[in-house]
mmCIF file as Biopython writes it, N, C-alpha, C and O atoms, coordinates in Angstrom:
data_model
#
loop_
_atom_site.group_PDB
_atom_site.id
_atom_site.type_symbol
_atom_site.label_atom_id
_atom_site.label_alt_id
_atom_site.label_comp_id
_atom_site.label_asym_id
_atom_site.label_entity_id
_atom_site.label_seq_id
_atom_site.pdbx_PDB_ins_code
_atom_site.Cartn_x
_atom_site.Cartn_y
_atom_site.Cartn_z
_atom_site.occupancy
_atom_site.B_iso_or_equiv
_atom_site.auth_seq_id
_atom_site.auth_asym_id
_atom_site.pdbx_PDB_model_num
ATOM 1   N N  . UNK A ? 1  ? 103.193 148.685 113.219 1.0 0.0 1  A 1 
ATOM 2   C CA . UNK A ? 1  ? 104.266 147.752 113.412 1.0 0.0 1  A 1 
ATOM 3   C C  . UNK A ? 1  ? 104.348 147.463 114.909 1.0 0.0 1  A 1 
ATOM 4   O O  . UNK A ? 1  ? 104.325 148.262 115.845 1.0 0.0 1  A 1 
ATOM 5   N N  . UNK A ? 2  ? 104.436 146.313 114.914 1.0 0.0 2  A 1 
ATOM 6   C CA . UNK A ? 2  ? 105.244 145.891 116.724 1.0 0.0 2  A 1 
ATOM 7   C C  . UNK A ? 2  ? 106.084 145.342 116.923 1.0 0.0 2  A 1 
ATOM 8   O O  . UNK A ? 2  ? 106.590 144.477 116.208 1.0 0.0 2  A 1 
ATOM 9   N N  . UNK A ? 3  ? 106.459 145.754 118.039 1.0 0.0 3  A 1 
ATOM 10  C CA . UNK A ? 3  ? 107.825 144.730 118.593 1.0 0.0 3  A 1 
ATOM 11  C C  . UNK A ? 3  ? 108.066 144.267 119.567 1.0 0.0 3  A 1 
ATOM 12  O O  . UNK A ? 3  ? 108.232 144.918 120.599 1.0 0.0 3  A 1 
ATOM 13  N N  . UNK A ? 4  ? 108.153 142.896 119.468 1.0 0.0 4  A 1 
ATOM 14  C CA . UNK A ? 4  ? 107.585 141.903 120.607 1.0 0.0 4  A 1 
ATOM 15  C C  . UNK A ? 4  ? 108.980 141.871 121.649 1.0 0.0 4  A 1 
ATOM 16  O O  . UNK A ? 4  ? 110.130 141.692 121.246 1.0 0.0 4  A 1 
ATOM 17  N N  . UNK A ? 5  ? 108.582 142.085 123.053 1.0 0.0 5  A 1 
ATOM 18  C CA . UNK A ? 5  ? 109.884 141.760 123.958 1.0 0.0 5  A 1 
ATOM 19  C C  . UNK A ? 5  ? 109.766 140.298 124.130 1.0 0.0 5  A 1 
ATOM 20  O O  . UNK A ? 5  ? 108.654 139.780 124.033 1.0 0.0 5  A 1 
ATOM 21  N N  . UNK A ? 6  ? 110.739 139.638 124.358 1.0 0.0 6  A 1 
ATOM 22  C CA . UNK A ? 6  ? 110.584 138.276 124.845 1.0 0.0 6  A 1 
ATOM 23  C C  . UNK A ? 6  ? 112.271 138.232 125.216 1.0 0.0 6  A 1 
ATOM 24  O O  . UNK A ? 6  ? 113.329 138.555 124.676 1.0 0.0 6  A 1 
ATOM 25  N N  . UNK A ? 7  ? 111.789 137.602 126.529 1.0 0.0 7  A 1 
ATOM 26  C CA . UNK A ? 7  ? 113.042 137.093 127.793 1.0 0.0 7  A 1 
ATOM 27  C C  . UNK A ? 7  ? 112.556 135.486 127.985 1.0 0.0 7  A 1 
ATOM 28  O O  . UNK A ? 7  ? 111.470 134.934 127.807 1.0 0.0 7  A 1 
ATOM 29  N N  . UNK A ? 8  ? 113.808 135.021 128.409 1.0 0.0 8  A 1 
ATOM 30  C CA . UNK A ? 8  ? 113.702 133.769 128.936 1.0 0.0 8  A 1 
ATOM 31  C C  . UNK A ? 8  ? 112.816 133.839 130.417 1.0 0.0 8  A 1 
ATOM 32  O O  . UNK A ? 8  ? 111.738 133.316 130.698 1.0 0.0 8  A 1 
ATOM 33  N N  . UNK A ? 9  ? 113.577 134.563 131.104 1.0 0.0 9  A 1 
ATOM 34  C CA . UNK A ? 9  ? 112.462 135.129 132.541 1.0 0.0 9  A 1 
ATOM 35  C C  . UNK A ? 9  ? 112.687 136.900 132.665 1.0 0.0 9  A 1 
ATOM 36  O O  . UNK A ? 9  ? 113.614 137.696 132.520 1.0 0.0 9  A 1 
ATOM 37  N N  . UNK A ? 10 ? 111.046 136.945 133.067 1.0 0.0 10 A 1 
ATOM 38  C CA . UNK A ? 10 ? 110.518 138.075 132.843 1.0 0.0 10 A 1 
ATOM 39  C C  . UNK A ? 10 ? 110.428 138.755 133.913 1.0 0.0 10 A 1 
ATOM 40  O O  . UNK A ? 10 ? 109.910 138.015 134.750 1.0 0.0 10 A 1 
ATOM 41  N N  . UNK A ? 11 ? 110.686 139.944 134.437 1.0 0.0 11 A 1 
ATOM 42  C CA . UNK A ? 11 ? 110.790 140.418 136.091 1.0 0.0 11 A 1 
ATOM 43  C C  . UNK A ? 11 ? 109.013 141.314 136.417 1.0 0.0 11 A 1 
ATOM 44  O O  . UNK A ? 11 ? 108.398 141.809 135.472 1.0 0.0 11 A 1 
ATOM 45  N N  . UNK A ? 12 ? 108.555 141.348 137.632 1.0 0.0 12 A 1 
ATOM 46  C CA . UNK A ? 12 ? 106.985 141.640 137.511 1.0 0.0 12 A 1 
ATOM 47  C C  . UNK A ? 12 ? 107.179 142.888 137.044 1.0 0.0 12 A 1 
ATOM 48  O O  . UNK A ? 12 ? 106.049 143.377 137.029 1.0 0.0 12 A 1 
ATOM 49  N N  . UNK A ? 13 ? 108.232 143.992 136.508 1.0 0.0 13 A 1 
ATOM 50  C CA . UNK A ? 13 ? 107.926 145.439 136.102 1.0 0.0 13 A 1 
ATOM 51  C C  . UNK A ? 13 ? 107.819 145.240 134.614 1.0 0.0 13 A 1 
ATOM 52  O O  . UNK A ? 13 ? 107.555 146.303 134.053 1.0 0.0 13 A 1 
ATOM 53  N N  . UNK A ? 14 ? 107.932 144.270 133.839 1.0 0.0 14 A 1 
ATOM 54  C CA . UNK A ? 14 ? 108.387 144.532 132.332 1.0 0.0 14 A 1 
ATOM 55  C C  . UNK A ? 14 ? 107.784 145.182 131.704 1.0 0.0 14 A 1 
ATOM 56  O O  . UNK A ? 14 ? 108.242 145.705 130.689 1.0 0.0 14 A 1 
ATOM 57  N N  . UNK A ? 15 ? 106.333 145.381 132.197 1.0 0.0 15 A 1 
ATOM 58  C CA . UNK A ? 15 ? 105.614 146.646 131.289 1.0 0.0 15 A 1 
ATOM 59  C C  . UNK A ? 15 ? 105.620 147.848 131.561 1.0 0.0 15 A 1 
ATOM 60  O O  . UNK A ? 15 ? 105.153 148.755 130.872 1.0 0.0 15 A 1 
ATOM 61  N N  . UNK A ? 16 ? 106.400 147.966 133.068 1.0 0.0 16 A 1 
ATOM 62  C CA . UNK A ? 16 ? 106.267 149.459 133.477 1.0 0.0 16 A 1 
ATOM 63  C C  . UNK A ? 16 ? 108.004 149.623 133.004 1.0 0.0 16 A 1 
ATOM 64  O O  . UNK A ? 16 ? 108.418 150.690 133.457 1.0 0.0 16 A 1 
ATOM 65  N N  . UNK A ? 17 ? 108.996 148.939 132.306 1.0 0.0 17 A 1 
ATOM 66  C CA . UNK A ? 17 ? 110.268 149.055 131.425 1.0 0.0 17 A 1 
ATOM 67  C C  . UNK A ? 17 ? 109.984 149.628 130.146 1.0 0.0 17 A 1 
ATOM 68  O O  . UNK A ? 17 ? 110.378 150.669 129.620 1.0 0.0 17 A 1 
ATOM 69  N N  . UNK A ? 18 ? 108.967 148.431 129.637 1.0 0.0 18 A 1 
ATOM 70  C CA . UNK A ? 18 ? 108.194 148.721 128.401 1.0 0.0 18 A 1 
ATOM 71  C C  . UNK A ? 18 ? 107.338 149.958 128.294 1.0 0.0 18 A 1 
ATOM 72  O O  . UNK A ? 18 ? 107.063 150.195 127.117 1.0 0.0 18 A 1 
ATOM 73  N N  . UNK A ? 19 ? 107.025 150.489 128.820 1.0 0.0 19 A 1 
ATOM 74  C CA . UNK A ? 19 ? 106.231 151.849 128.989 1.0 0.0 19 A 1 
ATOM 75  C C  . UNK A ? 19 ? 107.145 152.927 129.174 1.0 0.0 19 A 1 
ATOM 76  O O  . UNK A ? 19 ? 106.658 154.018 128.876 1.0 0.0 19 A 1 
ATOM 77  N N  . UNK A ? 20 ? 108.221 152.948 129.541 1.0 0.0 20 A 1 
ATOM 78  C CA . UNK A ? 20 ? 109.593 153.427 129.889 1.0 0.0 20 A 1 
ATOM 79  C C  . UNK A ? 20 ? 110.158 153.817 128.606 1.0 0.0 20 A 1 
ATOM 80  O O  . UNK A ? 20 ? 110.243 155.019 128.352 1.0 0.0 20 A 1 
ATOM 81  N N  . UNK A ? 21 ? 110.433 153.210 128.020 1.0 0.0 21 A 1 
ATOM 82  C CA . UNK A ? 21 ? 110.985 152.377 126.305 1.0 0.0 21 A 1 
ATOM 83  C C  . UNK A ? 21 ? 110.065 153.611 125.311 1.0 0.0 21 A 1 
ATOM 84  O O  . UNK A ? 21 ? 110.405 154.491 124.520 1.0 0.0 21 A 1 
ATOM 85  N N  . UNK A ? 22 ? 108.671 153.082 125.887 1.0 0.0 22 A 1 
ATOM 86  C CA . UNK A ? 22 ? 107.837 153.803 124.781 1.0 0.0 22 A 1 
ATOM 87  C C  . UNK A ? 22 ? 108.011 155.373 124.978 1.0 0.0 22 A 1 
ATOM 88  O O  . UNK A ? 22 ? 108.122 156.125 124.010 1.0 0.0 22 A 1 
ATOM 89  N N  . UNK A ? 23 ? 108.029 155.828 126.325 1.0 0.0 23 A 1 
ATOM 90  C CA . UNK A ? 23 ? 107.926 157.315 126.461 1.0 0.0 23 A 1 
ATOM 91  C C  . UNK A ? 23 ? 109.254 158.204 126.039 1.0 0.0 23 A 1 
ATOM 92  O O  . UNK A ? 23 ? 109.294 159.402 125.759 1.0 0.0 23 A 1 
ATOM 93  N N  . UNK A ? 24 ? 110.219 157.339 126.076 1.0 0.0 24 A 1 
ATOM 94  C CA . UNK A ? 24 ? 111.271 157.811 125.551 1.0 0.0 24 A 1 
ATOM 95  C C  . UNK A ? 24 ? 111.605 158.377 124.078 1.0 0.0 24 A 1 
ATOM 96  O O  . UNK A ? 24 ? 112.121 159.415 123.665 1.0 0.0 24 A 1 
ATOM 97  N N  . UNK A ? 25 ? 110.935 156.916 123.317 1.0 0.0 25 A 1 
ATOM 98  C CA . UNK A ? 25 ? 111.233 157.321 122.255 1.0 0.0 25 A 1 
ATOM 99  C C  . UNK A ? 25 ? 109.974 157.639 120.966 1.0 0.0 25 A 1 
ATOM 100 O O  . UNK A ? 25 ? 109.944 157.444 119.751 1.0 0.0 25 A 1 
ATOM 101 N N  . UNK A ? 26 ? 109.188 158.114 121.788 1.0 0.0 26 A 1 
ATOM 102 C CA . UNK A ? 26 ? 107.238 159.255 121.510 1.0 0.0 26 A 1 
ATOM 103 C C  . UNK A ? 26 ? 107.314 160.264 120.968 1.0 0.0 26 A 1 
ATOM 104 O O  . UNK A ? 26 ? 106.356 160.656 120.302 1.0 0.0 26 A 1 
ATOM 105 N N  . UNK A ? 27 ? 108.413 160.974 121.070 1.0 0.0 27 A 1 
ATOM 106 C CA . UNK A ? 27 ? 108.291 162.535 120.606 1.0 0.0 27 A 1 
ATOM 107 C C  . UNK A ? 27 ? 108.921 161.814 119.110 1.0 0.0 27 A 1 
ATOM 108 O O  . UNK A ? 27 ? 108.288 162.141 118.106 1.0 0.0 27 A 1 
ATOM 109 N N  . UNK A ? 28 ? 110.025 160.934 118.906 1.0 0.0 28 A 1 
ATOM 110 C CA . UNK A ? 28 ? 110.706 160.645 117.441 1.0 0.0 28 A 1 
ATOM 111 C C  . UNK A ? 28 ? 109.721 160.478 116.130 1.0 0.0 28 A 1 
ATOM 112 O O  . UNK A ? 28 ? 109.612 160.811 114.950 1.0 0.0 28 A 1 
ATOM 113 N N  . UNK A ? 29 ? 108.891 159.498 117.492 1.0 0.0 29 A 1 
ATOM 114 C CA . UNK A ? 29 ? 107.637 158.972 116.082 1.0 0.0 29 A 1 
ATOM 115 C C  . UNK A ? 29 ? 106.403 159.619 115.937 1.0 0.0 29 A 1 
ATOM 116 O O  . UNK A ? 29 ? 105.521 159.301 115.140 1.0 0.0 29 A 1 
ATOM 117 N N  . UNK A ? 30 ? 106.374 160.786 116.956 1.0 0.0 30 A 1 
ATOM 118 C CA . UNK A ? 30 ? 104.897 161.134 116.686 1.0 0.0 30 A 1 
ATOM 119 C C  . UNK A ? 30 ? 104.394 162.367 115.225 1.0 0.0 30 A 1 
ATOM 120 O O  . UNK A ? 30 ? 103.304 162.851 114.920 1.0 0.0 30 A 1 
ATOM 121 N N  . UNK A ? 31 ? 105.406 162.469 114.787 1.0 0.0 31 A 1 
ATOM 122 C CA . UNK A ? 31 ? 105.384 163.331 113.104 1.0 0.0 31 A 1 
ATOM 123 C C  . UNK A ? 31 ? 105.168 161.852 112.419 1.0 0.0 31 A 1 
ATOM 124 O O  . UNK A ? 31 ? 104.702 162.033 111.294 1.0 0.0 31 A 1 
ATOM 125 N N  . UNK A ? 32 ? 105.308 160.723 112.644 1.0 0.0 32 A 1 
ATOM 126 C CA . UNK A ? 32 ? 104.986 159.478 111.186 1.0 0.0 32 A 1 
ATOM 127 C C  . UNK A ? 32 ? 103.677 159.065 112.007 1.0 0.0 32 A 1 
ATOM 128 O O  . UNK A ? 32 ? 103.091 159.132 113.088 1.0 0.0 32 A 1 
ATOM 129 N N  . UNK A ? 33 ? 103.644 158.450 110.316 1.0 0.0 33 A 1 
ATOM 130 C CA . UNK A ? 33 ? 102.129 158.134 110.170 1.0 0.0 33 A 1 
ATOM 131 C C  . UNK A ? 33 ? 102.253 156.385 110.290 1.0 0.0 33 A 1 
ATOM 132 O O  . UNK A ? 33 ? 103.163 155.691 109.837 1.0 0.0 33 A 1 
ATOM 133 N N  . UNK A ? 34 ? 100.844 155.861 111.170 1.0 0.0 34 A 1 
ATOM 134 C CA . UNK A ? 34 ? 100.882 154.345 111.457 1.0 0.0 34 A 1 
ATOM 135 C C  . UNK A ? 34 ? 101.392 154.559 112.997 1.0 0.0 34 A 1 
ATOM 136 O O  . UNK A ? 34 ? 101.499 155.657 113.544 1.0 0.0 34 A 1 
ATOM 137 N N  . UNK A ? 35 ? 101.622 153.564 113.459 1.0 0.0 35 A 1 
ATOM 138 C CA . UNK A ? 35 ? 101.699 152.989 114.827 1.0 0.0 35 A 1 
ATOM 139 C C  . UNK A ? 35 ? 103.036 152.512 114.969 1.0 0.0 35 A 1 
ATOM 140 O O  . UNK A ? 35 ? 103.672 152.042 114.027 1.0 0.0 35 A 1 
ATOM 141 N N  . UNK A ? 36 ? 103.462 152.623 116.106 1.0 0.0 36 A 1 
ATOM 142 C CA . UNK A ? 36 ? 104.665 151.671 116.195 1.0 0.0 36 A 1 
ATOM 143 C C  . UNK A ? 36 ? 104.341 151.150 117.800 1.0 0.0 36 A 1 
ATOM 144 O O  . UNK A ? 36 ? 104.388 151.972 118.715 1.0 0.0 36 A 1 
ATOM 145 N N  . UNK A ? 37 ? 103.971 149.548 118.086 1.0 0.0 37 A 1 
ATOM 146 C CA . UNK A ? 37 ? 104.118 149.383 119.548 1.0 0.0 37 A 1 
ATOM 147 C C  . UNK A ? 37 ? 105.000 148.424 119.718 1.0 0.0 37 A 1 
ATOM 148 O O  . UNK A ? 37 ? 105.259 147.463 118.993 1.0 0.0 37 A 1 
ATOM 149 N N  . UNK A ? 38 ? 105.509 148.801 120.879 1.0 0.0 38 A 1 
ATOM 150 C CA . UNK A ? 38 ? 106.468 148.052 121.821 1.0 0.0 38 A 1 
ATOM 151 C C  . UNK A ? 38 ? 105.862 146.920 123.219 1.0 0.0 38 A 1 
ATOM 152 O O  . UNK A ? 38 ? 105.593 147.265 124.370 1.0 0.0 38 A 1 
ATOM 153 N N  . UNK A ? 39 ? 105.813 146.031 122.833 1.0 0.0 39 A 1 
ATOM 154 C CA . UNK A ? 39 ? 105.309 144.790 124.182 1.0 0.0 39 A 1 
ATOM 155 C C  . UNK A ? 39 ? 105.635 143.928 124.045 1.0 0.0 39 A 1 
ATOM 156 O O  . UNK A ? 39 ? 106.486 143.559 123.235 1.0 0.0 39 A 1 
ATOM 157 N N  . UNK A ? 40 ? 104.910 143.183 124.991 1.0 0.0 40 A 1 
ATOM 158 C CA . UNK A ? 40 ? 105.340 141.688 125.455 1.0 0.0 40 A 1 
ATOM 159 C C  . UNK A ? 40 ? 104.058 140.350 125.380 1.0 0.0 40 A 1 
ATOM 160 O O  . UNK A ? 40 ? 103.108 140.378 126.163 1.0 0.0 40 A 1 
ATOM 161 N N  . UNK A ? 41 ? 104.173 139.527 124.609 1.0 0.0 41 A 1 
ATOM 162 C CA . UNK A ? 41 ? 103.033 138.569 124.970 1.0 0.0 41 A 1 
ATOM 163 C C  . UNK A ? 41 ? 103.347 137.301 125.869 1.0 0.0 41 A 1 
ATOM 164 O O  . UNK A ? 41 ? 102.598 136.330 125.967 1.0 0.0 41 A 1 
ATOM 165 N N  . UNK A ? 42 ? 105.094 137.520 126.791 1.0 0.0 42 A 1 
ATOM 166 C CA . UNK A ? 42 ? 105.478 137.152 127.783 1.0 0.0 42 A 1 
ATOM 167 C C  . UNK A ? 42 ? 105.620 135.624 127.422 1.0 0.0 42 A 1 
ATOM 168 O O  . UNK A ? 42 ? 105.282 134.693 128.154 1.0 0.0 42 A 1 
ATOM 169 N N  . UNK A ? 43 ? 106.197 135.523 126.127 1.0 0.0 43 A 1 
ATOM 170 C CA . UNK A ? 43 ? 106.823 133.841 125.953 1.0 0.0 43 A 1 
ATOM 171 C C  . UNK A ? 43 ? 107.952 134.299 125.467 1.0 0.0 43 A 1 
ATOM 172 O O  . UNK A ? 43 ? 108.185 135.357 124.883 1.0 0.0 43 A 1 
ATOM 173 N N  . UNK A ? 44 ? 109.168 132.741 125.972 1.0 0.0 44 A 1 
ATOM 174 C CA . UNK A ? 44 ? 109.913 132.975 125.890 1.0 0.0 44 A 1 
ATOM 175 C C  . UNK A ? 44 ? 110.895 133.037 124.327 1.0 0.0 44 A 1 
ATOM 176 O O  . UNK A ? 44 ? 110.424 132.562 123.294 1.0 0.0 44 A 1 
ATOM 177 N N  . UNK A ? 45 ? 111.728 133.427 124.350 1.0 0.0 45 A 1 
ATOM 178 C CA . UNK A ? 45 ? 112.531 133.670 122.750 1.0 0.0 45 A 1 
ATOM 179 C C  . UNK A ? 45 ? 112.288 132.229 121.845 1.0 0.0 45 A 1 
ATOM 180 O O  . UNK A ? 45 ? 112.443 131.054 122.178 1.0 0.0 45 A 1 
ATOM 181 N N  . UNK A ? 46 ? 111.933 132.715 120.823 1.0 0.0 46 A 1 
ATOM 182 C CA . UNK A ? 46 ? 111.706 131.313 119.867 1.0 0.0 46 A 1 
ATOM 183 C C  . UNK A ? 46 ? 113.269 130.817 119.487 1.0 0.0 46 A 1 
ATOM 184 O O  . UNK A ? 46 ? 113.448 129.815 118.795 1.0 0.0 46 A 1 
#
């Protein structure tokens, strides 16, 4: 599963937020099975 960030404007750290995001919440998901990622393909909100 993923989950897409999207901002209207994007600041130059958003992946080092997003990497932030992920390490936090690593230990919850790492007993399930499959993937879960968190990013950005840096367009803005539909």
């Amino acid at each position: 599963m993923a989950l897409y960030v999207r901002q209207k404007e994007y600041d130059e750290d958003i992946f080092d937020v997003i990497d932030e995001i992920s390490e936090e919440y690593e230990n919850l998901l790492s007993e399930s099975e499959g993937w879960f990622v968190l990013t950005s393909d840096l367009h803005p909100p539909a």
